[in-house]
Structures are given as structure tokens and as C-alpha cells.
C-alpha positions as CSV (number, residue, x, y, z in Angstrom):
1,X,134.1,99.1,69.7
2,X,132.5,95.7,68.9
3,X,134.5,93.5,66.5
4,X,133.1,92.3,63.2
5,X,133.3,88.7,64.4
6,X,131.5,89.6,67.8
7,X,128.3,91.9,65.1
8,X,128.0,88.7,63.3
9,X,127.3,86.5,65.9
10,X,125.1,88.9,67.8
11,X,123.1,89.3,63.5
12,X,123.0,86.0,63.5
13,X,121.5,85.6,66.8
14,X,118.9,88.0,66.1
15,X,117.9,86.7,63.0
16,X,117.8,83.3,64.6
17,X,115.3,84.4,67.5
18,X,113.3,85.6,64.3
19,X,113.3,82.3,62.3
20,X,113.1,80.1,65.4
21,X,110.6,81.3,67.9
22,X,111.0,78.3,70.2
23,X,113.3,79.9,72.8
24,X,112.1,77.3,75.5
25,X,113.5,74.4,74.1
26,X,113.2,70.9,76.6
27,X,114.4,67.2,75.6
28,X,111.6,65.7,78.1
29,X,112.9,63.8,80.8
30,X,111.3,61.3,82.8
31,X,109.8,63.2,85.3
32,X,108.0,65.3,83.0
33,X,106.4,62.2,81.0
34,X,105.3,60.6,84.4
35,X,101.5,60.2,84.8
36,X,101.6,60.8,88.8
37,X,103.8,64.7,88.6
38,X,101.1,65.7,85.6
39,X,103.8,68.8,84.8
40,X,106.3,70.0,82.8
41,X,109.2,71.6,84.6
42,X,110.7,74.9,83.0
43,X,113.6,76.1,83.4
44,X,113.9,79.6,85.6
45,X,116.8,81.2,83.3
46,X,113.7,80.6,80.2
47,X,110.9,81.9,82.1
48,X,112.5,85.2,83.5
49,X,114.0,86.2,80.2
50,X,111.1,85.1,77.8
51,X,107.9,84.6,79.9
52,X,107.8,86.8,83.0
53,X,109.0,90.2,80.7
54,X,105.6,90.1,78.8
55,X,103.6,89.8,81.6
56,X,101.8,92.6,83.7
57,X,101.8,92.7,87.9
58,X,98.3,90.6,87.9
59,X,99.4,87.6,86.3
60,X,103.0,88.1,88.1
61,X,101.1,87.6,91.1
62,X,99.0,85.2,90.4
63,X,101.8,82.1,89.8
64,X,102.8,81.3,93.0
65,X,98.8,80.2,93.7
66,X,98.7,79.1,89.9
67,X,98.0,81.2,87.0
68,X,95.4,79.8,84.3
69,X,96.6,79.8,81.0
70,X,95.9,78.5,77.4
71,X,98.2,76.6,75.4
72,X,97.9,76.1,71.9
73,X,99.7,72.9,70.4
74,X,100.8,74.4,66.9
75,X,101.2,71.0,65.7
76,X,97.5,69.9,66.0
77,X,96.0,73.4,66.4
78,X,94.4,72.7,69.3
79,X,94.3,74.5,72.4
80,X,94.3,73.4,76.2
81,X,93.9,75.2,79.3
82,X,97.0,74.3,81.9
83,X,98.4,76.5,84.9
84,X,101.5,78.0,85.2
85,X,102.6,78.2,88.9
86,X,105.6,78.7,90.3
87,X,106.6,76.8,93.6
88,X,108.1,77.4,97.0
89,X,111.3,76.0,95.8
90,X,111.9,78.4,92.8
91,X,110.6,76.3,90.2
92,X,108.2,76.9,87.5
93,X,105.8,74.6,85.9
94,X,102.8,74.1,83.5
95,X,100.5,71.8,85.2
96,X,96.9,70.2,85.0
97,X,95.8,68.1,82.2
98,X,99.8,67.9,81.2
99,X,100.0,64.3,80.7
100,X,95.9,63.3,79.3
101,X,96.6,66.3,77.1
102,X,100.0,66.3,75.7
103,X,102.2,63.0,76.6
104,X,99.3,60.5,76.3
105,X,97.4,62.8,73.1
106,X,100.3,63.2,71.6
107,X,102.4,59.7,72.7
108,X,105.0,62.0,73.6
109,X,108.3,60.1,75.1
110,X,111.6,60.3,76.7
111,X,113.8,62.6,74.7
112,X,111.6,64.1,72.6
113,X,112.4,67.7,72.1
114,X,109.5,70.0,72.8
115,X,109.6,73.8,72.0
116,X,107.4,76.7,73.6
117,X,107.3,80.6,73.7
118,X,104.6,83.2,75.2
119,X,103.1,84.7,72.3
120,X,102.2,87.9,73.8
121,X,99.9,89.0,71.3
122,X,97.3,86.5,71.8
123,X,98.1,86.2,75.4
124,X,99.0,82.7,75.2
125,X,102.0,79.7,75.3
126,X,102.7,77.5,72.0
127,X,103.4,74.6,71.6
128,X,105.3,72.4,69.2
129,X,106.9,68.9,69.2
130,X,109.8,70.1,68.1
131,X,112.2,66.6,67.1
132,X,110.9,63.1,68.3
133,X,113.6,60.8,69.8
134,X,114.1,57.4,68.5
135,X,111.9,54.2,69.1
């Protein structure tokens, strides 16, 4: 039998999730801000428990050649087109127009805290800059 202590985490959790859709969180580090990668790395754990769930076989098959999706940016309201792909070596990424359309659009910078989440209803990633690190 679960403990109270152990319910009121777990409520509290839950009720999080609801209040805070950002469940891929990311302080940007300097790889993902530099013009010649043009990507933003994600982290596996992330992408299998929040991404890859909503998806069907199609798209599931499409990522290791590069899956096209839309990204909206919440905080601007505007969308992009990107690719999610996922490489030989495990890792996932969005890619193309990363940097022109979010780290130079929106001056983005080391340490800033960007959030994202699949919203499977429209069938597409948001976006949001989340906290902006110090000058």
C-alpha cells in the first residue's frame, strides 16, 4: 500500500505535468548555440518518454533519415519548419534553420533555459524561452 507521503508526491507530480507542460527542459550549452552544428541536442530519456509515445510507425521511421516537423515558438507565435532526426550514435536532434531561426531570431545565449513538448493534438513541438541567463 502506497504511503501518504509517497500519494502526495506522485499528486503533486501530476498536477505539475498539468501546470507545467515543458517536460523537455535544456539550459543551452555551447554546442547547441554554435552557428557551424545548426542543432539542438535532446536528450534520449526526454524523447522516448514524451516524444516517441505520441508518434505512429511512419514518423517512427522516418527519424533516422530526418523527419520534417513544425515548431511553433509560443513566445512569438511563430512557427518554423526544423527536422527531427535521430543519429547513428543514439542521439536525437532538431536541426535545419536552428540557429537563423531561434539562437540568432531570438539572441538566444549560453545558459538560457529553453522548454519544449510534442503537442500531439496539433501534431507539432513548442517552443518557449523558458528563463534567460544573465548578461
Amino acid at each position: 500500500m502506497e504511503n501518504s507521503g509517497a500519494r502526495n508526491k506522485k499528486i503533486k507530480a501530476e498536477h505539475d505535468d498539468i501546470n507545467d507542460p515543458w517536460c523537455i527542459k535544456k539550459k543551452l550549452c555551447q554546442s547547441d548555440i554554435s552557428g557551424g552544428l545548426s542543432r539542438l541536442l535532446l536528450g534520449s530519456d526526454c524523447v522516448e518518454s514524451h516524444i516517441l509515445p505520441f508518434w505512429n510507425d511512419d514518423q517512427i521511421a522516418k527519424i533516422k533519415e530526418g523527419l520534417p516537423v513544425t515548431v511553433l515558438d509560443c513566445n512569438t507565435m511563430t512557427e518554423h519548419e526544423m527536422v527531427f532526426k535521430k543519429w547513428n550514435n543514439g542521439a536525437n536532434v532538431l536541426m535545419k534553420n536552428w540557429v537563423n531561426d531561434f539562437v540568432k531570431r531570438r539572441e538566444l545565449k549560453l545558459g538560457d533555459e529553453i522548454g519544449l513538448f510534442w503537442d500531439n493534438h496539433c501534431s507539432i513541438f513548442k517552443f518557449a524561452v523558458l528563463d534567460q541567463a544573465a548578461s
